[in-house]
C-alpha positions, 0 to 999 in steps of 0.5 A: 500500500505504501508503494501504491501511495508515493507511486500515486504522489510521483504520477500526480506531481508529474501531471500538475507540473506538466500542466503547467507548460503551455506555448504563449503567442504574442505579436509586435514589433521587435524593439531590442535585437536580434543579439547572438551569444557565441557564448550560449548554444554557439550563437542562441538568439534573443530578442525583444517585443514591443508586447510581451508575453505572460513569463517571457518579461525579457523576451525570446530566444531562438536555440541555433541547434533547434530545427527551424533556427535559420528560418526562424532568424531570416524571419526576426532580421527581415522583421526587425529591418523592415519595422514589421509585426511578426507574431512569436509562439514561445514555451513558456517553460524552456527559459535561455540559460544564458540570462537570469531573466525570462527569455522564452524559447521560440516554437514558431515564427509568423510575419504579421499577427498569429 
């Protein structure tokens, strides 16, 4: 019984904390960035909105080993020079190791609003 019990606690604590991820959309004009770190990732991205989204306060980050990633930084740059809107879908929960602040990583990349 006392097995079925911390079996029961672990399934439990495992299904609140995965509930808690979620992908976050937000869109707006890119108002600080794009900036690589050589440093973190061997040329992670970051970059800020003029909106932000709820727990990514400092921005996003795009991971360069991250399937997508040029395609995603030829979007960010295009936006960024032409003062476009894009919209951003990011993981709320996969934070950018490379600062103490909330950069959430992108999962997608529209031109325009999502």
């Amino acid at each position: 019984m006392k097995t079925f019990v911390i079996g029961f606690a672990i399934a439990a604590f495992m299904i609140v904390t995965a509930a808690k991820a979620a992908i976050v959309t937000v869109s707006g004009q890119i108002v600080w960035g794009p900036q690589s770190y050589s440093e973190y990732g061997n040329g992670d991205v970051v970059f800020r909105l003029s909106n932000s989204a709820p727990g990514c306060g400092a921005g996003f980050w795009l991971r360069s080993s991250d399937p997508g990633f040029k395609q995603n930084l030829a979007i960010v740059i295009g936006a960024s020079l032409a003062e476009k809107v894009i919209g951003v879908h990011a993981y709320d929960d996969s934070l950018w190791p490379g600062s103490g602040s909330a950069f959430c990583r992108v999962y997608a990349v529209t031109v325009g609003v999502p």
